[in-house]
C-alpha positions as CSV (number, residue, x, y, z in Angstrom):
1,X,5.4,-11.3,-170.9
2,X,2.0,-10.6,-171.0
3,X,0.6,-9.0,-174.6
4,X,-1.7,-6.5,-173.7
5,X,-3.3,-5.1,-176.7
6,X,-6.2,-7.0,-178.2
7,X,-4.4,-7.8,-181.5
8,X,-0.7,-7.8,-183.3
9,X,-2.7,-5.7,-185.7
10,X,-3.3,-2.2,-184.4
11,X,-4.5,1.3,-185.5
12,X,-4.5,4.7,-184.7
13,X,-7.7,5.8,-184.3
14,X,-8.7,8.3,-187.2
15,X,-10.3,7.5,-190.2
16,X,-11.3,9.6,-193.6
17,X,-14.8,11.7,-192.7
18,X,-17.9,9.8,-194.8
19,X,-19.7,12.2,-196.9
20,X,-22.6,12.6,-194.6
21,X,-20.3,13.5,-191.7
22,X,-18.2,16.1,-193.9
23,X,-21.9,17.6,-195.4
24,X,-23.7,17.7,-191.6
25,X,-20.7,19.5,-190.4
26,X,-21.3,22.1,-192.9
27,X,-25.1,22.4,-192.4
28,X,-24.4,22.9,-188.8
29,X,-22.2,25.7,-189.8
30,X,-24.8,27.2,-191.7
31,X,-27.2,27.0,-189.2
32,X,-29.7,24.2,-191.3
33,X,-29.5,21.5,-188.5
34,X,-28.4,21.5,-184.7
35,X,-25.9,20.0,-182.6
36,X,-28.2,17.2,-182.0
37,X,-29.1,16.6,-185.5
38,X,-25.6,16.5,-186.4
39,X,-24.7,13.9,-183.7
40,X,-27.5,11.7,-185.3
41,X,-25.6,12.0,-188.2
42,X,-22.5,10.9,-186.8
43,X,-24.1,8.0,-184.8
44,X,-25.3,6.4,-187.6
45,X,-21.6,6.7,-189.7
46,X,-19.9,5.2,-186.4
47,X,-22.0,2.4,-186.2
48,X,-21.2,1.6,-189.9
49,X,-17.7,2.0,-189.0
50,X,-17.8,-0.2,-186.7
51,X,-19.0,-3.1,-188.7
52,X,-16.0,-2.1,-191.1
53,X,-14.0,-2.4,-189.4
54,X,-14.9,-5.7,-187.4
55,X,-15.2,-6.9,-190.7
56,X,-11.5,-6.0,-191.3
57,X,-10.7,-7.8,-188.8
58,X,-9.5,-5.1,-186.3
59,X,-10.1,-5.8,-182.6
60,X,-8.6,-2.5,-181.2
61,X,-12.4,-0.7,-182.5
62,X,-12.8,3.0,-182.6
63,X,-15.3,5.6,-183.3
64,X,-12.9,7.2,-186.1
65,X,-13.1,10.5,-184.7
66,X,-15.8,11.6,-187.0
67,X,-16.8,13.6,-184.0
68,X,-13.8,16.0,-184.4
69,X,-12.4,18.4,-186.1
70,X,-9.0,18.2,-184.8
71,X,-7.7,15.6,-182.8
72,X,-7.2,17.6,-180.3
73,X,-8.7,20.5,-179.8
74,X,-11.9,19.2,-179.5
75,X,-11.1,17.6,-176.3
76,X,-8.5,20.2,-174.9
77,X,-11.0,22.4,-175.1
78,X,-13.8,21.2,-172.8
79,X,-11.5,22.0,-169.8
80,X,-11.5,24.6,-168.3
81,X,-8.7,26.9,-168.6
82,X,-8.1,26.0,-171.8
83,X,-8.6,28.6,-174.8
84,X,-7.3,27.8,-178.6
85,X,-5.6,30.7,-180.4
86,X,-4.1,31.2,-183.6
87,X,-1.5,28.7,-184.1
88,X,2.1,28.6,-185.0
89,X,2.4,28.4,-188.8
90,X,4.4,25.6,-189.8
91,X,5.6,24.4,-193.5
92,X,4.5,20.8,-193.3
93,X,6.4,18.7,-196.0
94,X,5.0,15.8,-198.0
95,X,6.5,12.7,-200.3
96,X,6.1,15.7,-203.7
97,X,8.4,17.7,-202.0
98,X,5.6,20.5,-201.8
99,X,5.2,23.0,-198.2
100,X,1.7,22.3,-197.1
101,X,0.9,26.1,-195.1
102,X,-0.9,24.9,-192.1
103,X,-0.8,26.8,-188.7
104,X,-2.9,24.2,-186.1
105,X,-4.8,26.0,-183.7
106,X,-2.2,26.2,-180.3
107,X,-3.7,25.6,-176.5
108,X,-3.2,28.4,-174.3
109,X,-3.9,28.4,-170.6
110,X,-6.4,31.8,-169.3
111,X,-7.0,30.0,-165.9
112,X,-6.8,27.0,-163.5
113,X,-7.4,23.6,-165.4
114,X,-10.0,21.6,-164.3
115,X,-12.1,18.6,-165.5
116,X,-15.5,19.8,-164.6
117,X,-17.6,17.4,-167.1
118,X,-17.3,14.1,-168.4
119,X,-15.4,14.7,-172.1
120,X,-15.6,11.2,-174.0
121,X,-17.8,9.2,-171.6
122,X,-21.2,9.9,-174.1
123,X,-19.0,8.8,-176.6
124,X,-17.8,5.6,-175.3
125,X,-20.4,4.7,-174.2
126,X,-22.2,4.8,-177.6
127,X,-19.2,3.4,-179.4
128,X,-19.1,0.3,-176.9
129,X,-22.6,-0.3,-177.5
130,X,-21.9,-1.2,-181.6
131,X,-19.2,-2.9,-180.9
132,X,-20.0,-7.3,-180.7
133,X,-16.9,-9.3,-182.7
134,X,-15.7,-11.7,-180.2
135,X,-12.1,-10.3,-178.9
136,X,-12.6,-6.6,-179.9
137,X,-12.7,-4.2,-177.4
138,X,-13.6,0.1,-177.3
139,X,-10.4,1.9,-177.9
140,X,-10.3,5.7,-176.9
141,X,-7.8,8.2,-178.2
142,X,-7.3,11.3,-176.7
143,X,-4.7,13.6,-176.9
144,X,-1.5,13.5,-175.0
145,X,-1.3,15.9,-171.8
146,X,1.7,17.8,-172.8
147,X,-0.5,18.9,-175.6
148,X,-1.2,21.9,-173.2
149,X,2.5,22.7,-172.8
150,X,4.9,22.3,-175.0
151,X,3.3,24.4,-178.4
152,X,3.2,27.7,-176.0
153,X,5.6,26.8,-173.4
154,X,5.6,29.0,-170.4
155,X,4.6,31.9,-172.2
156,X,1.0,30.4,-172.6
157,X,0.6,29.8,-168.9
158,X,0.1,33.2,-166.8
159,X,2.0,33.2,-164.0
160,X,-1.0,34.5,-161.8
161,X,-2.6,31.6,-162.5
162,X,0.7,29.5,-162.3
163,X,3.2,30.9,-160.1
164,X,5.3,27.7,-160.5
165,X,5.3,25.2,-162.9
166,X,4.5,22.0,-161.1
167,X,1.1,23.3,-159.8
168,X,0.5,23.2,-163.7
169,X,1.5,20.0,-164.1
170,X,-0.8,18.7,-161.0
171,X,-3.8,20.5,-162.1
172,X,-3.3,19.0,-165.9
173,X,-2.5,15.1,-164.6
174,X,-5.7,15.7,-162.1
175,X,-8.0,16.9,-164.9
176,X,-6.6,14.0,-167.0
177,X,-6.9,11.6,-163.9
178,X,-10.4,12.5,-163.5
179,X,-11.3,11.6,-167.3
180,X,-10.1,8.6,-167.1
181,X,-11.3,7.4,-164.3
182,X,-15.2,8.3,-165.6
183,X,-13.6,6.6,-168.9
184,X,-12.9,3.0,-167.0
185,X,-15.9,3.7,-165.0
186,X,-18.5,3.3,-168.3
187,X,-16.3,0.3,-169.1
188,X,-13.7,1.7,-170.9
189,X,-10.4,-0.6,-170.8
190,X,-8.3,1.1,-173.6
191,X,-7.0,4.7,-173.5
192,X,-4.2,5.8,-176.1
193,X,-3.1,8.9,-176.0
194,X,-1.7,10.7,-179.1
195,X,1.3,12.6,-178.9
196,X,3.3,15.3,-181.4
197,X,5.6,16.9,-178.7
198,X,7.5,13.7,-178.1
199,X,8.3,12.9,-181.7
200,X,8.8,16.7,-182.4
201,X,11.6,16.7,-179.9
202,X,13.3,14.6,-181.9
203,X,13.8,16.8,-184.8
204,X,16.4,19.5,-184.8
205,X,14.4,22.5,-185.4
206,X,11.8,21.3,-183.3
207,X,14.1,21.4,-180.2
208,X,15.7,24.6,-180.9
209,X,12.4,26.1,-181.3
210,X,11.8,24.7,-178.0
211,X,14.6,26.2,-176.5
212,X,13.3,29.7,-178.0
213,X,10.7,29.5,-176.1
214,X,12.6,28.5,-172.7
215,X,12.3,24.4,-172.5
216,X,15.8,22.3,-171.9
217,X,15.0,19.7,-174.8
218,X,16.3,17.2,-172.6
219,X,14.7,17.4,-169.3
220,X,11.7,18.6,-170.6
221,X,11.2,14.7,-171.7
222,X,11.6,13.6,-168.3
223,X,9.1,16.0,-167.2
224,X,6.6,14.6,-169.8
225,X,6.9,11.2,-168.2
226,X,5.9,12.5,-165.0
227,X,3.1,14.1,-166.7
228,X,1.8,11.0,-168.2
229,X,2.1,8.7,-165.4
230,X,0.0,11.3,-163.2
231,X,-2.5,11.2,-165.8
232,X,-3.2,7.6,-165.2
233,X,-3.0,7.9,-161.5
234,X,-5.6,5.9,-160.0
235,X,-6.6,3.6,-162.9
236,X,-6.7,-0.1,-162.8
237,X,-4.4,-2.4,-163.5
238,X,-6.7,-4.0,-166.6
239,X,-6.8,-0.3,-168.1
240,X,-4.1,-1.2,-171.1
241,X,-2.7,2.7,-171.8
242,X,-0.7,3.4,-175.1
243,X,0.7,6.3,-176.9
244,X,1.2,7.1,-180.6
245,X,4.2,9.6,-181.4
246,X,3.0,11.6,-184.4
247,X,5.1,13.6,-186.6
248,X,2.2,16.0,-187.7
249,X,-0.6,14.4,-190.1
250,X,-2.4,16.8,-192.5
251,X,-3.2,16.4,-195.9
252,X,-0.6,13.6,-196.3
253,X,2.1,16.2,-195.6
254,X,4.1,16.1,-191.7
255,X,6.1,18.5,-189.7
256,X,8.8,17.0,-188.2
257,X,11.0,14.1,-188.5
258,X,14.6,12.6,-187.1
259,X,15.0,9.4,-185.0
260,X,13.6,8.6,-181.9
261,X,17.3,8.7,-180.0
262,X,16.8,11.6,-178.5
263,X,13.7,10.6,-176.1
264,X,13.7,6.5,-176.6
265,X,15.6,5.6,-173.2
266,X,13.5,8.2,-171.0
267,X,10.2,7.7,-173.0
268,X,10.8,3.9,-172.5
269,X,11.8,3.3,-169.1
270,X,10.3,6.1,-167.4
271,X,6.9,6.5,-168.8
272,X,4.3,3.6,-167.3
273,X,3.1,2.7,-171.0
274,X,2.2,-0.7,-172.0
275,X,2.5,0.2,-175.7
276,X,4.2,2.9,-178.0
277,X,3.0,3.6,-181.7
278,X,5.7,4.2,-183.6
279,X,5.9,6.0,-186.9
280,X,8.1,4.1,-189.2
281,X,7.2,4.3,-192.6
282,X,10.0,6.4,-194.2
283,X,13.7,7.3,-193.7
284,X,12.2,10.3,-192.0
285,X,11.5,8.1,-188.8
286,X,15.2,6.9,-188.7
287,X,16.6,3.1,-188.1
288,X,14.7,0.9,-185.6
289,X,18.1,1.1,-183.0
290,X,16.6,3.1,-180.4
291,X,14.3,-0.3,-179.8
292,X,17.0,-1.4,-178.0
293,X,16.2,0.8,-174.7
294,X,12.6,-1.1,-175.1
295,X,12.3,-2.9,-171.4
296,X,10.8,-6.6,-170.9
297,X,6.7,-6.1,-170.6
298,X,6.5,-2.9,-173.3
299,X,5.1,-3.5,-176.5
300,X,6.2,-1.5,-179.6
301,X,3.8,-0.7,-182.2
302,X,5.8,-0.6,-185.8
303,X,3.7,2.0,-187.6
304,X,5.1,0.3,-191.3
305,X,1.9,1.0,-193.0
306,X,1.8,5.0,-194.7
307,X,-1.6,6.5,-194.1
308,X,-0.2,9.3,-196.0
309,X,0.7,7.6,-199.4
310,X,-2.3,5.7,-201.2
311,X,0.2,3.0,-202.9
312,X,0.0,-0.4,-201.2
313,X,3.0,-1.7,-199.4
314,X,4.1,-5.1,-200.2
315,X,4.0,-8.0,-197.5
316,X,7.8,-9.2,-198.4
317,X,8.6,-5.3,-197.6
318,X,6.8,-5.0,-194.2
319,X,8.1,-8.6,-192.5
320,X,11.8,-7.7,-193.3
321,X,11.3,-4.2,-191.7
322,X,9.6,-6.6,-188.7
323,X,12.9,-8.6,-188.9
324,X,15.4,-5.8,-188.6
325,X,13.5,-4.4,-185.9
326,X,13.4,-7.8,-184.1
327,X,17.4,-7.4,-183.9
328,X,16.7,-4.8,-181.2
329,X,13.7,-6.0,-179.2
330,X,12.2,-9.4,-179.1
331,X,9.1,-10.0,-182.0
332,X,6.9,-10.7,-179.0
333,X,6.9,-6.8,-177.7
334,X,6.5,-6.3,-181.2
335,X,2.9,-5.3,-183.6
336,X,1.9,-4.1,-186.5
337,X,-0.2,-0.7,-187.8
338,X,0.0,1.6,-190.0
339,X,2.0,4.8,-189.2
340,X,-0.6,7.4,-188.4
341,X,-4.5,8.0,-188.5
342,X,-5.8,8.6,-192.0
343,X,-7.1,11.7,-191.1
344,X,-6.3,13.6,-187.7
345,X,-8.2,16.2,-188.9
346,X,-11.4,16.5,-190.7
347,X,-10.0,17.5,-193.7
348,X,-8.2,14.1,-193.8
349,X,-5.3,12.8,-196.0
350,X,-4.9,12.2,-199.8
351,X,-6.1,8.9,-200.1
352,X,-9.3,6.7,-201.0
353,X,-11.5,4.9,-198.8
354,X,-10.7,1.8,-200.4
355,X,-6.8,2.5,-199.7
356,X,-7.5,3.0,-196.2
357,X,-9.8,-0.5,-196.0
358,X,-6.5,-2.5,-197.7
359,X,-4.5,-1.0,-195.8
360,X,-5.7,-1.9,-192.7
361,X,-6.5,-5.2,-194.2
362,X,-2.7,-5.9,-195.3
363,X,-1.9,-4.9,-191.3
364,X,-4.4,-7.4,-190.1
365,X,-3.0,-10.1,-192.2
366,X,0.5,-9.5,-192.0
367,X,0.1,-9.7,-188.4
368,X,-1.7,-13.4,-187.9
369,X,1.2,-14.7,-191.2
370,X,4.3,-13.0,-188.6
371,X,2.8,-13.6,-185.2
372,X,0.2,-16.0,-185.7
């Protein structure tokens, strides 16, 4: 099998906003700077990034998202046909037992969709230009296409725009297509997309709510692995494409949780991923058996690490959760990260700076002690 990713050790994407980020974005809103003074801003906090985390040790490098506010509405958004409205308020939970309120804004279709500019390509581009440690390579994140589907269902999808459902689905995978090919055109090799719909399906309340709003549960998931494949339609075979499955990330609290059973075999074998990020740092996430539908030349990302929960995880802890998952798919399609970005939105989760840096560091080292 070839190992596709640039490291064992893996993240995300998101990290905690800098100060100066969290401070432009509110002079912007006041009206003190522009958009362009802001981007300065946000240039100059990458490019430190970067060093971090080359300096960590990370090869997978990113720009952090400190140009978003969520993770994905900023992108869903520059499509068109693609409007935000309120969203569906949701008690997320966290480790205190506490309901975080949180409603994140929902994607509603007014129109056809259509890629008619470049979304990330300015960003790349900048991001690849800081980046220089020998082996690490410009990872984008972006969210996952059924993004623009499953939160509204076909309610959020006129019918005079979209008599039938598969004209939908074309238009989205050909509006993705289209980004990614002006992605791996500026040199970009790495595309993850970032996924709640997936992991929410596996969570009881989650699917019935889906069935409230007229989704089957389980062909719904085959339908997302048509959707993702046609998003990649067209891109080269170097082009290494991953997914995370989130759970919901804000504040340190999450909104759904269960076992991957319900989606691993489909997700799996159907969807033409090189490598899933998995969230498995808590009981919440289940036991690692639905590895076992893992096929030769898939890599699984064990998302061990919290981003949620400052405390450090111990070493001993994280190589015996590798070990039981090796009982259901070989270590070599295995890696390491931690669970979740540290902040997919700006407000970011509960921890310190420093927490994030050793916990990336633990991931990195872990990694070269299991894997070499």
């Amino acid at each position: 099998m070839t190992f596709k990713l640039p490291s064992r050790a893996d993240h995300v994407g998101s990290f905690l906003r800098p100060q100066s980020v969290l401070e432009g974005r509110e002079r912007l809103a006041a009206g003190d700077i522009d958009a362009a003074a802001l981007r300065q801003i946000e240039d100059e906090a990458i490019a430190e990034l970067v060093t971090w985390q080359e300096g960590l040790g990370i090869k997978a490098v990113t720009d952090g998202e400190y140009r978003r506010k969520f993770f994905h509405t900023d992108f869903l958004l520059q499509l068109s046909g693609v409007e935000e409205t309120g969203g569906i308020k949701k008690a997320f939970k966290n480790d205190k037992g506490v309901d975080v309120e949180f409603a994140p804004p929902k994607m509603i279709i007014t129109g056809k969709v259509r890629h008619e500019k470049p979304i990330q390509r300015a960003d790349y581009e900048f991001l690849a230009s800081k980046v220089s440690a020998p082996g690490a390579v410009a990872k984008v994140a972006i969210p996952s296409p059924t993004m623009l589907h499953f939160r509204a269902g076909r309610a959020g999808i006129p019918e005079e725009a979209y008599p039938d459902m598969q004209g939908f689905y074309d238009d989205v995978a050909k509006a993705y297509a289209e980004e990614i090919a002006d992605l791996v055109d500026a040199g970009c090799r790495y595309v993850q997309f970032d996924d709640t719909n997936l992991a929410y399906l596996c969570d009881t309340g989650h699917r019935e709510d889906a069935q409230n709003r007229g989704m089957d549960p389980d062909s719904i998931t085959h339908d997302y692995a048509r959707l993702i494949n046609a998003s990649f339609a067209g891109a080269p075979d170097d082009l290494v494409r991953t997914m995370h499955l989130c759970r919901g990330n804000f504040r340190s609290s999450w909104a759904a949780e269960g076992g991957y059973d319900p989606v691993a075999e489909v997700m799996f074998n159907e969807c033409d991923i090189d490598a899933f990020f998995l969230e498995y740092d808590d009981a919440r996430s289940g036991d690692f058996s639905p590895l076992r539908f893992l096929p030769k030349g898939k890599v699984v990302v064990l998302g061990l690490v919290s981003t949620k929960l400052g405390e450090q995880e111990s070493k001993d802890d994280i190589k015996r959760r590798i070990d039981e998952a090796a009982q259901y798919a070989d270590l070599d399609q295995l890696a390491l990260s931690p669970q979740c970005g540290f902040a997919s939105t700006v407000h970011g989760n509960d921890i310190t700076t420093q927490q994030q840096a050793d916990k990336i560091r633990l991931c990195v080292e872990v990694a070269e002690e299991v894997w070499g």
